[in-house]
N, C-alpha and C positions, 0 to 999 in steps of 0.2 A: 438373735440366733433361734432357728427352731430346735425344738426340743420333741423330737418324735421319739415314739415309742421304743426302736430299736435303732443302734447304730450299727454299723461293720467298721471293722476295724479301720480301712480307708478313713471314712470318716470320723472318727478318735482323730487320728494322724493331719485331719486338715483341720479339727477343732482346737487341738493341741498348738497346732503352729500357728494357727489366724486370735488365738486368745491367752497364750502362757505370757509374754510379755505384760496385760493388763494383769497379773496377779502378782501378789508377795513372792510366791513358790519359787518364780523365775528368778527374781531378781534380786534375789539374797536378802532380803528384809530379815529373814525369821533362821534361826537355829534347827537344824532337825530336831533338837532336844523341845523345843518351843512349842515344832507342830503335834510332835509326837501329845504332848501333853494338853492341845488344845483340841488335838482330835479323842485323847481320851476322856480328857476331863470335862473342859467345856461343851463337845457336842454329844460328847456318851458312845461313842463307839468303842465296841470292846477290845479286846489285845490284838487279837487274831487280823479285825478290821481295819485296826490302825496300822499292823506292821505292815499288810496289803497295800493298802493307801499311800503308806510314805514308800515302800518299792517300789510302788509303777506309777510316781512322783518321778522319782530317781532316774528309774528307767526313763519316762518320757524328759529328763534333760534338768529338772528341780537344779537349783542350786541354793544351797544353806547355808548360812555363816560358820 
């Protein structure tokens, strides 16, 4: 996958669909309570970051135990 500087949303929209299956997020591995705490804890993202994060998870289709 390139990884260029700027995307447009189009492009979200086709990196989303051609890569959420290869992740946890998709396929219900993880609890929202699980990421919430891994995006806080483990990788240090603050409150704000995190609840952004797991919304437009959601938004793009996430599914959690």
């Amino acid at each position: 996958m390139k990884f260029d500087s700027r995307w447009r949303k189009v492009d979200c929209d086709r990196i989303i669909r051609e890569n959420k299956d290869m992740t946890a997020w998709f396929t219900g591995e993880y609890s929202q309570d699980d990421m919430w705490s891994m995006f806080r804890y483990r990788m240090g993202f603050g409150e704000a970051e995190t609840a952004v994060l797991l919304a437009a998870l959601i938004k793009a289709g996430a599914k959690f135990k």
